[in-house]
C-alpha positions in Angstrom: 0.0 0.0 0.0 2.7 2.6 0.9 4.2 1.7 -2.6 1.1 2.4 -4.4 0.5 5.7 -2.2 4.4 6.8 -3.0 3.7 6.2 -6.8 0.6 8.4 -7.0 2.3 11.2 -5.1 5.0 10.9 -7.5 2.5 10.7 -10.8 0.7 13.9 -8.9 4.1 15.8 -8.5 5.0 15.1 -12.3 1.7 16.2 -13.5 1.9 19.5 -12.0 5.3 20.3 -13.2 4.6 19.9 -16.7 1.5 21.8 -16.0 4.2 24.6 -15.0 5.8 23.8 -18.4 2.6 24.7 -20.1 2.7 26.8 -23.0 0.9 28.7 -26.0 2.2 29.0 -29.2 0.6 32.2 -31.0 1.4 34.4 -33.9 0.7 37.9 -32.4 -0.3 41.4 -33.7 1.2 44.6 -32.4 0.1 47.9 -33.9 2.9 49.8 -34.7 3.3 54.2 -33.9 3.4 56.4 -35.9 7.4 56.5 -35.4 9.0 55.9 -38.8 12.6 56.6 -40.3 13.6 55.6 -43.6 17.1 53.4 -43.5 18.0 53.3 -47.5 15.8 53.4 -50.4 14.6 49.7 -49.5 14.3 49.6 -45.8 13.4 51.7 -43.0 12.5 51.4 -39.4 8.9 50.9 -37.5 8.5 51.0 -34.0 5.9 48.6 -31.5 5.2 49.0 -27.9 5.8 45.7 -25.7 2.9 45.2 -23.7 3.7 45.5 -20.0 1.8 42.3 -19.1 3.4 40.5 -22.2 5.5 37.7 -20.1 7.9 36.8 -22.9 11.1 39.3 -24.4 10.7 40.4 -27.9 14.6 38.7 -28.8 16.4 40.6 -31.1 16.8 39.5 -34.2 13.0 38.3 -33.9 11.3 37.9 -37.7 7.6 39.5 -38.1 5.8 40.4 -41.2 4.2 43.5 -41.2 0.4 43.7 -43.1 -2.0 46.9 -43.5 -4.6 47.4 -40.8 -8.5 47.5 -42.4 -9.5 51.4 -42.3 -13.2 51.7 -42.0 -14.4 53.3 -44.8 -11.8 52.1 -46.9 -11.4 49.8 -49.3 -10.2 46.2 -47.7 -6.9 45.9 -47.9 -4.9 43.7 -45.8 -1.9 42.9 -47.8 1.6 42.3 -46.6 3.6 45.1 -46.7 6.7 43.4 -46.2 8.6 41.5 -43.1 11.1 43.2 -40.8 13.5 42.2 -37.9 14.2 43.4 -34.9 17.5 45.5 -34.6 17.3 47.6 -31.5 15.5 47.7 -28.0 15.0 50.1 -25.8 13.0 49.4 -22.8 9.8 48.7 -23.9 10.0 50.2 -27.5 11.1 47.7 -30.1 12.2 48.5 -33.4 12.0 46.8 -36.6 14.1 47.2 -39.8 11.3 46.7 -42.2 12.4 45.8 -45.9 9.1 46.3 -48.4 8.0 43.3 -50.8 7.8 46.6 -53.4 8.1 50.0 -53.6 3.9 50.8 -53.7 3.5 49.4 -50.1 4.2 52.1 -47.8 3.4 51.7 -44.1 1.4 54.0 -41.8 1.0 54.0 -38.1 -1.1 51.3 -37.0 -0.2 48.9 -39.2 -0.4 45.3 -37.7 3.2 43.6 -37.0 3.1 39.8 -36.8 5.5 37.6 -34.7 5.1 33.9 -33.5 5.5 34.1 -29.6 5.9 30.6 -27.3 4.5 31.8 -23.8 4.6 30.6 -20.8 0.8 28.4 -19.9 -2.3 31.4 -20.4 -6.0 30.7 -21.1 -6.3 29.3 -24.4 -10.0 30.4 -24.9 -11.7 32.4 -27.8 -10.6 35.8 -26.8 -7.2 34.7 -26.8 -7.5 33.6 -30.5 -8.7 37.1 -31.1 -7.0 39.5 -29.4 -4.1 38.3 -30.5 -4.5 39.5 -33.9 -5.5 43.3 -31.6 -9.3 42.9 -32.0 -10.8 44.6 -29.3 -15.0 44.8 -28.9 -16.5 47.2 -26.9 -19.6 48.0 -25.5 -22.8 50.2 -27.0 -21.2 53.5 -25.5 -17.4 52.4 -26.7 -16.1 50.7 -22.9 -13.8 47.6 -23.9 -14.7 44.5 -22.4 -10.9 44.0 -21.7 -7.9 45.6 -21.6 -5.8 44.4 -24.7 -2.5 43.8 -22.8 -5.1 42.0 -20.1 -5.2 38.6 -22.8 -1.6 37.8 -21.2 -3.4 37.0 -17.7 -6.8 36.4 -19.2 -8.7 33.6 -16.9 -11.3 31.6 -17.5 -13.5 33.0 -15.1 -12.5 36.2 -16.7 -13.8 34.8 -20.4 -16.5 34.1 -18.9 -17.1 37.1 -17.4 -16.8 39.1 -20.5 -19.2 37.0 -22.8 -21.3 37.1 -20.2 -21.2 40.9 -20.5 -21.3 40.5 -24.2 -24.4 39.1 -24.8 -26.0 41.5 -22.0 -24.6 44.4 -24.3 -26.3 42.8 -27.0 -29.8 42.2 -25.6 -29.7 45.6 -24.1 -28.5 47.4 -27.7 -31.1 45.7 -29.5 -33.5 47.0 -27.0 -33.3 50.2 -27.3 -33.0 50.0 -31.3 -36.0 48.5 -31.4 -37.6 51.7 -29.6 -35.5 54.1 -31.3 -35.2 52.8 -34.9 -38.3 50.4 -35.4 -38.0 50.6 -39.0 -34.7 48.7 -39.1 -36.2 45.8 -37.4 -36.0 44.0 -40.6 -36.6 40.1 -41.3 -33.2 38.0 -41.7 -33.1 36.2 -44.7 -30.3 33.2 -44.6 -28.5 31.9 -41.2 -29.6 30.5 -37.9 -31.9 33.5 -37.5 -33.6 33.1 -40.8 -37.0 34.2 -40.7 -37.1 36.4 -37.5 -36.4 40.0 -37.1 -33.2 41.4 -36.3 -33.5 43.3 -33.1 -35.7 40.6 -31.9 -33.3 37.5 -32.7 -30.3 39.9 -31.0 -32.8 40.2 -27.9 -32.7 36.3 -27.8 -29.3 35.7 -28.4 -27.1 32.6 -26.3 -23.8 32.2 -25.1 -23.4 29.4 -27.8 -24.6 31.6 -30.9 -22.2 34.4 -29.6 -19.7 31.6 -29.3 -20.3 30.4 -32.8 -19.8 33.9 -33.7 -16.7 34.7 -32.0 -15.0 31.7 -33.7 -15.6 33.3 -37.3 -14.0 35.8 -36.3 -10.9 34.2 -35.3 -10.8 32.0 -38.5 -11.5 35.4 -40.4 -9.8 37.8 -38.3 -8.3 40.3 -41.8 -11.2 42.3 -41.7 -11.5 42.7 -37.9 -7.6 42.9 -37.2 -6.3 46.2 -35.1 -9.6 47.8 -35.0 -12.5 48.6 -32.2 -15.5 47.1 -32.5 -18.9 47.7 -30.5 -20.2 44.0 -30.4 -23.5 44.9 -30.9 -23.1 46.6 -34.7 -20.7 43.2 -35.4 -22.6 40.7 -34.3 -25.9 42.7 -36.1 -23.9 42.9 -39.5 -22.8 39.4 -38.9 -27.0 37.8 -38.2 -27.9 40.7 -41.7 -24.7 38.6 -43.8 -26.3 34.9 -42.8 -24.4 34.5 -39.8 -21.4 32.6 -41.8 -19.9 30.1 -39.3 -16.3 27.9 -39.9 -16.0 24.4 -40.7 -16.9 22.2 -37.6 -18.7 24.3 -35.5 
């Protein structure tokens, strides 16, 4: 009996530390300033902010490629611009010798950098696999659900937390549309909503169909990537388009 007592305390012990040895492997997005000094006629140099709860280095020497951020309003375009390395750190600036895939693609501030991180064990849930490409929703009146740098020490808890809050930004919105803008109240035509109206369907909505929303996202994050989003208008356009959901959901 003591045998069998020291051998489960031993498979316990091991199970915890490769709990500790945990880890996510993620390409990120980081927006990059408006800081920008050109090198030679086929480089220059971008700048990104390490977030403060990020709980990995940027290494130098670090590869990214750097795409355009969607502008609302503008015509979608989120082609690479070109990949970059990381030359110089100070502090909690990093900078990036960016070399251009051709002379037409010029970056602008806000432009999305993409690097594959390893971290150290965080909540691998759905907001994870958006925020990392620096999606952030917000509520009717603009409030962000989360703080972006906040993914790094996300909990589940916390996830659930926030959808939680999601859907009651939803069923609240389409509330007072409904009072203020009964006109729009129109009848959905394809998707899981087909045949109701709009603001009533949003009234009625689950944690599962926000779910099966959030993962369409993630799996078609271009349009959404390094832009604020009220949940409300997203998840209305989303219902008006058919509510388009990825393969296996």
């Amino acid at each position: 009996m003591r045998k069998i007592f020291f051998l489960l305390v031993v498979i316990s012990c091991s199970s915890q530390v490769n709990a500790q040895k945990d880890s996510v492997e993620r390409i990120f997005a980081f927006k990059i300033t408006d800081y920008m000094k050109p090198l030679t006629d086929s480089s220059s140099i971008v700048q990104i902010i390490k977030p403060a709860s990020l709980p990995v280095n940027i290494n130098e020497k670090q590869v990214a490629i750097l795409r355009h951020c969607y502008k609302t309003g503008e015509t979608l375009d989120t082609a690479s611009i070109g990949w970059a390395k990381c030359q110089l750190i100070k502090g909690e600036y990093y900078y990036f010798v960016l070399r251009p895939d051709n002379s037409s693609q010029v970056a602008s501030g806000g432009d999305l950098l993409y690097m594959k991180l390893k971290l150290p064990f965080v909540y691998d849930g759905l907001l994870l696999n958006i925020m990392n490409h620096a999606i952030q929703f917000t509520s009717v009146y603009e409030i962000p659900f989360m703080d972006r740098d906040a993914i790094f020490t996300n909990t589940k808890k916390d996830e659930n937390n926030i959808l939680d809050s999601m859907i009651s930004d939803i069923h609240f919105t389409a509330s007072a549309m409904e009072q203020q803008m009964a006109a729009q109240n129109q009848v959905l035509k394809s998707g899981i909503y087909s045949g109701k109206k709009l603001f009533d369907a949003m009234k009625l909505v689950t944690r599962s169909e926000l779910e099966s929303f959030l993962k369409y996202v993630a799996a078609r994050p271009k349009k959404y990537a390094g832009n604020d989003w009220k949940i409300s208008e997203t998840y209305a356009t989303w219902m008006s388009a058919g509510t388009p959901t990825v393969v296996g959901d």
